[in-house]
C-alpha positions as a printed Julia matrix, in Angstrom:
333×3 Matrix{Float64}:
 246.36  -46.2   -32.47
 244.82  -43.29  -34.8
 243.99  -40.29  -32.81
 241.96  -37.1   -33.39
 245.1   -35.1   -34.46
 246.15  -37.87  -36.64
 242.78  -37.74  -38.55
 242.72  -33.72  -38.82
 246.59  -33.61  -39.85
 245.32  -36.2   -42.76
 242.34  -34.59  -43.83
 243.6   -30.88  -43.47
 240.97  -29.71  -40.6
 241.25  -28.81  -37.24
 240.43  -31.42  -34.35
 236.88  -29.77  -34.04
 236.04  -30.38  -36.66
 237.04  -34.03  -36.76
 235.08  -34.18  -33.45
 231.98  -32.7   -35.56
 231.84  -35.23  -37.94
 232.58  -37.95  -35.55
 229.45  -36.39  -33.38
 227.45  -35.87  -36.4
 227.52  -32.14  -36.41
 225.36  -30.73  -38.54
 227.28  -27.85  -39.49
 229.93  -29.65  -41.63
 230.27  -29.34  -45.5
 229.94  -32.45  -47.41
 233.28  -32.21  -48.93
 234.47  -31.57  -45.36
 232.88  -34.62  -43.51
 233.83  -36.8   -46.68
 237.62  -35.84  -46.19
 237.42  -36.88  -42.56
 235.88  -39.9   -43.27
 237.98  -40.99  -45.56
 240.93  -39.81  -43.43
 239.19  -42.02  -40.61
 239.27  -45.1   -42.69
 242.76  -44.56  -44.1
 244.46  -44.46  -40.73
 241.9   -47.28  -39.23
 240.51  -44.3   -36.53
 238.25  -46.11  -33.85
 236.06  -43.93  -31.64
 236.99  -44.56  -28.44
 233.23  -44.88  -27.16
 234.8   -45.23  -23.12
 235.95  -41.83  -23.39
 232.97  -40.54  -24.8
 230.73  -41.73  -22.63
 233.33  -40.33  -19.94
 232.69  -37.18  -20.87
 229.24  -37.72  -20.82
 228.95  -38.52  -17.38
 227.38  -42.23  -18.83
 228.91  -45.9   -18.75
 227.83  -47.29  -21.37
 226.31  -50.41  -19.11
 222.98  -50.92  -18.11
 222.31  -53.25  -15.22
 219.83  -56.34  -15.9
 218.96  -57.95  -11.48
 216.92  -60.95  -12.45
 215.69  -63.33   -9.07
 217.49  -65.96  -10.92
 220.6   -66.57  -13.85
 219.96  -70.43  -14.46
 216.4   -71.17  -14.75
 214.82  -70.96  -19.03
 212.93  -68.0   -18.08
 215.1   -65.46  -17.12
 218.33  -66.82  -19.46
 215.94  -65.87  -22.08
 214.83  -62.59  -20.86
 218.38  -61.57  -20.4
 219.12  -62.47  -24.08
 216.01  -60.42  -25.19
 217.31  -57.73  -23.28
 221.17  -57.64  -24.01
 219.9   -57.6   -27.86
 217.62  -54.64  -27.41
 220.47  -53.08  -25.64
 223.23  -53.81  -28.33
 220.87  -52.45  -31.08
 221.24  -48.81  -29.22
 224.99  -48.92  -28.49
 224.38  -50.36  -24.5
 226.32  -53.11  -22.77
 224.15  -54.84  -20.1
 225.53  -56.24  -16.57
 223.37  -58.64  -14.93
 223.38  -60.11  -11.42
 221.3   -62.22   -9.24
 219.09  -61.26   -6.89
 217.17  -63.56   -5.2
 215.78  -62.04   -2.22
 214.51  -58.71   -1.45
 217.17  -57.43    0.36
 219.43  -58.33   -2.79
 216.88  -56.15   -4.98
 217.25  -53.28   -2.98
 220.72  -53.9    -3.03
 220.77  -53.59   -6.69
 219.24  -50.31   -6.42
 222.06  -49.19   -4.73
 224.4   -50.4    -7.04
 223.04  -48.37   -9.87
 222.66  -45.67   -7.45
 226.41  -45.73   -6.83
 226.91  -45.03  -10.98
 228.1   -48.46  -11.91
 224.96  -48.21  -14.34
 223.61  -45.48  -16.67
 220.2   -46.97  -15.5
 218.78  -50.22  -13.79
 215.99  -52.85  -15.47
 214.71  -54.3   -12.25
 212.48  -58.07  -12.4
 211.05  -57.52   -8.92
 209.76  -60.97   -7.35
 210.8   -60.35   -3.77
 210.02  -56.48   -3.27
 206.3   -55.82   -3.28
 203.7   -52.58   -3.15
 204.84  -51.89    0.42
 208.62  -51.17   -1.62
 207.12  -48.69   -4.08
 208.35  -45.52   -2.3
 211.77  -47.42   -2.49
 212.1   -46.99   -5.83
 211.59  -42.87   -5.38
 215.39  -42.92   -6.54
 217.89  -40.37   -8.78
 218.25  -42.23  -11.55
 216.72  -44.17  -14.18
 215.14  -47.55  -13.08
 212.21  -49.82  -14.53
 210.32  -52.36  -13.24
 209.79  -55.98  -15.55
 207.57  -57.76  -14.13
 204.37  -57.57  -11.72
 205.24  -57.44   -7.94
 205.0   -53.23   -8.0
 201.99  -51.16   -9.19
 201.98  -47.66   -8.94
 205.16  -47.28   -8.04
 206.92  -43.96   -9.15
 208.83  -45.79  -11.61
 208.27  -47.23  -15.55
 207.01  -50.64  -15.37
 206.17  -53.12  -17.94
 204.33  -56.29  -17.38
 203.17  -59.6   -18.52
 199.44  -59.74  -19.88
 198.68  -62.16  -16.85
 195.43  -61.91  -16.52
 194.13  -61.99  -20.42
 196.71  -64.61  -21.45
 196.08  -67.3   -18.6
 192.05  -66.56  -19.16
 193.2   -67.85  -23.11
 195.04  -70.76  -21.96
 192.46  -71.86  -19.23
 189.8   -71.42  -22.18
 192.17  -73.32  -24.18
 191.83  -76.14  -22.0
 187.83  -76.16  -21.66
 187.8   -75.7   -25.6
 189.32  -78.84  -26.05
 187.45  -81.16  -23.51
 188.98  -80.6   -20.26
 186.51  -80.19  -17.37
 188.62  -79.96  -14.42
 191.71  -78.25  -14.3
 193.81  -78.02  -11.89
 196.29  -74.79  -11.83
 200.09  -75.19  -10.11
 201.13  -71.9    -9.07
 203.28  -70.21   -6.14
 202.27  -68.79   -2.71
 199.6   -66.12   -3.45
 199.94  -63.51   -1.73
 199.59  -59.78   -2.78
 199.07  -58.55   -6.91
 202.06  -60.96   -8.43
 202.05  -63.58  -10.89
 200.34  -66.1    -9.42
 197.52  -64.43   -8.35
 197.27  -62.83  -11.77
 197.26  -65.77  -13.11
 194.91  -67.23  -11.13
 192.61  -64.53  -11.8
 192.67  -65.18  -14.99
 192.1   -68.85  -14.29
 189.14  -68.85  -12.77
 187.73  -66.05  -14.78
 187.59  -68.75  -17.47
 186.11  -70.85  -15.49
 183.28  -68.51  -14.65
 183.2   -67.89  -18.3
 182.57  -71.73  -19.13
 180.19  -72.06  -16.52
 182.52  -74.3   -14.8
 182.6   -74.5   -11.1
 186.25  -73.61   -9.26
 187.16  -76.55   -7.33
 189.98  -75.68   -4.47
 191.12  -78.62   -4.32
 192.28  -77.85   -8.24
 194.5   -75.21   -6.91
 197.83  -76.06   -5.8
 200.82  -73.62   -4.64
 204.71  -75.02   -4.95
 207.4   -73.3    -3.46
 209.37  -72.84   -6.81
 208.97  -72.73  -10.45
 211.01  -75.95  -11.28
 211.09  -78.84  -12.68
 211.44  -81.44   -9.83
 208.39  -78.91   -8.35
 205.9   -79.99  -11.14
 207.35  -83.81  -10.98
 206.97  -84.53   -7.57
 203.4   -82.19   -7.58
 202.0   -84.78  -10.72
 203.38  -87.84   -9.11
 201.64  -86.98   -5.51
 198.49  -86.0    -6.94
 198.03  -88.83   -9.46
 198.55  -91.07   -6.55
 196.0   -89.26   -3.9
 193.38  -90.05   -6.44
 192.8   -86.3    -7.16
 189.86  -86.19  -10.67
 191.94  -83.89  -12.9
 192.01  -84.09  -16.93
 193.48  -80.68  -17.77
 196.7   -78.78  -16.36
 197.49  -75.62  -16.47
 200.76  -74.45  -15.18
 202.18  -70.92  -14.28
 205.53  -71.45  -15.81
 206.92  -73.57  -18.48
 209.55  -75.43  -15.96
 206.35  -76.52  -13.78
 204.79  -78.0   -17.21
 208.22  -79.72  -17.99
 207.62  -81.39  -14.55
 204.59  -82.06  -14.67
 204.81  -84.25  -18.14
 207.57  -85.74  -16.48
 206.04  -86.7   -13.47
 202.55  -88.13  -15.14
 204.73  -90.22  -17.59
 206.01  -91.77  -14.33
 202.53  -92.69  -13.42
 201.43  -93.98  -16.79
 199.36  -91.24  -17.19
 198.83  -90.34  -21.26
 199.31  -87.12  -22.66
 196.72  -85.38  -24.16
 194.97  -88.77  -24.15
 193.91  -88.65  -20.3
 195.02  -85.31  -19.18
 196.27  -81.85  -21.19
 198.73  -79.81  -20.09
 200.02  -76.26  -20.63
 202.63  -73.91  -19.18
 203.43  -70.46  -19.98
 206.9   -68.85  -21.26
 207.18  -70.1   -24.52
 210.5   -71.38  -23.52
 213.06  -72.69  -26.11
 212.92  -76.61  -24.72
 209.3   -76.59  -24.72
 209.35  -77.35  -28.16
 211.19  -80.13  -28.09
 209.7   -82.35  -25.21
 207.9   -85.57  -25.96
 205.1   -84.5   -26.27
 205.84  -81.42  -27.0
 204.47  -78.41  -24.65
 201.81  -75.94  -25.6
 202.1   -72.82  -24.0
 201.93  -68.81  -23.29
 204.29  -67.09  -25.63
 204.2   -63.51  -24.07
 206.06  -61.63  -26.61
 209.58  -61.9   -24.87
 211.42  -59.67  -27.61
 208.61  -56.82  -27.25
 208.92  -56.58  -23.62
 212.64  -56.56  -23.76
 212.25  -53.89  -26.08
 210.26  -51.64  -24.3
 211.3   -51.71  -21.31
 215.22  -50.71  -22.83
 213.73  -47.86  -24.44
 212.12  -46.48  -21.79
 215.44  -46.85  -19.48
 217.18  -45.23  -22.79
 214.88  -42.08  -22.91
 215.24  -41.89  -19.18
 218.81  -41.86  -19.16
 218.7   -39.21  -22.22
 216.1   -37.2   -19.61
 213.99  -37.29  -22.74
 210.91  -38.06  -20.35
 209.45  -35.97  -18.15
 209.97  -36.99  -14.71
 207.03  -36.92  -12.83
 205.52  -38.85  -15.52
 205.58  -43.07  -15.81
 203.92  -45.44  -17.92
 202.62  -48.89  -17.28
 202.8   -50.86  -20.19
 201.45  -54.45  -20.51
 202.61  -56.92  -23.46
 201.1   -58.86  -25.92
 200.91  -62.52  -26.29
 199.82  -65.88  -27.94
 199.18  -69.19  -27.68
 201.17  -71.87  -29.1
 199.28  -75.13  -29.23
 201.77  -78.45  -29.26
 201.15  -82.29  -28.53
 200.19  -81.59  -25.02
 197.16  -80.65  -25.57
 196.71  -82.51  -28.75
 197.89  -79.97  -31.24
């Protein structure tokens, strides 16, 4: 393999100034840097980008903790993410998380340098955490579990995008709609989303039933099934669904077309996530399409300029997305 002194004996510079053009010194002659390159090319010179970022102090590896590797959501945010990290030079390592404790584990991790800087999806640490993130180096929060935390956050538009898809719903006939969502507890997606919920409701002049409301214990699949089948068979009055993730929705189609219920005929349904599969469902899903890519891009480029310390410290931002609906079948698109 090329090195350094093999490119500066071929071009007829010193090392330095290889290293100049290789850094892209601004100090170097035209004729100089051209020489170098060409020198580069000749003897097939690769930059070894380990050692650089050696002598940087860096890795060259951002860490990705997600609450979960093998559920649509999050395989897709990690694929937005290791893109918008690849475009700026950045390998990403992700892990699981799950719990809590594993999140502030995670924060250790990056603590201990096996990261230039950590992007963080928080669903197990809440507000209470926020001083727990008062850390050394460069962290942001994805997601909506932490406000005000001394950190960069960016978040889902929650609030406004559920209010669209519940208005969605009441635009095209639905009366009563019942919402699945998780445990609410403090400001996190569900409630958000509920928020938002009911806030078209109010909007409508609808009344909020309670009885519309109903938690699950997780986002998937089986979740949404076994929730439509149960329901359908208490009887419950329901011709709209709305659904906090796309995986719930998936269920839930499932689980009605077990009962014989039609879709949109009888009842409409609509997640959020805009994942890949819910195009391709029979019928296919409408749905929340949050600007994955956007996110994923922000929130990189804030870790990136805090890694460069090209932000001041004591300042954060809170960013929230975009987002837009995609009307499918399922709620007779």
């Amino acid at each position: 393999m090329a090195t350094i002194q093999d490119v500066a004996k071929a071009a007829g510079v010193s090392p330095m100034t290889v290293s100049n053009v290789i850094n892209d010194h601004p100090n170097v002659r035209p004729s100089t840097r051209e020489k170098v390159l060409e020198a580069m090319s000749r003897l097939d010179y690769r930059v070894n980008v380990a050692a650089r970022n050696l002598r940087k102090g860096r890795t060259g590896v951002i860490g990705l903790a997600v609450p979960e590797v093998d559920s649509a959501y999050y395989g897709r945010l990690a694929a937005t993410i290791i893109a918008a990290a690849e475009r700026r030079g950045l390998r990403v390592s992700i892990e699981q998380t799950a719990s809590r404790e594993n999140e502030l584990d995670a924060l250790s991790l990056s603590r201990n340098r096996l990261y230039d800087g950590l992007i963080l999806s928080a669903a197990g640490m809440g507000q209470a955490d926020a001083e727990r993130l008062r850390v050394e180096h460069p962290v942001v929060i994805l997601g909506d579990r932490i406000f005000g935390g001394p950190v960069d956050h960016v978040a889902m538009p929650n609030f406004d995008a559920s209010r669209a898809a519940t208005r969605h719903l009441i635009e095209r006939g639905c009366r009563r709609i019942a919402l699945l969502c998780g445990a609410v507890e403090e400001i996190d997606t569900s409630s958000l989303r509920l928020a938002g919920y009911r806030q078209a409701l109010a909007d409508a002049g609808l009344p909020a039933d309670p009885a519309l409301v109903r938690q699950v214990d997780r986002f998937g699949m089986r979740d949404g099934a076994e929730w439509a089948r149960v329901t359908t068979a208490d009887g419950l009055d329901f011709d709209g669904v709305f659904c906090v993730t796309d995986s719930l929705a998936m269920g839930v189609l499932r689980g009605l077309a077990d009962t014989g219920v039609r879709v949109p005929g009888q009842v409409k349904v609509i997640g959020f996530d805009n994942v890949t599969e819910s195009e391709y469902l029979i019928p296919s899903l409408s749905t929340v399409d949050p600007d994955h890519e956007g996110m994923a891009e922000r929130a990189v480029d804030l870790l990136v300029r805090r890694i460069e310390g090209s932000e001041p410290p004591t300042r954060h931002q809170d960013v929230t997305g975009g987002f837009s609906l995609v009307v499918r079948e399922s709620t007779g698109g």
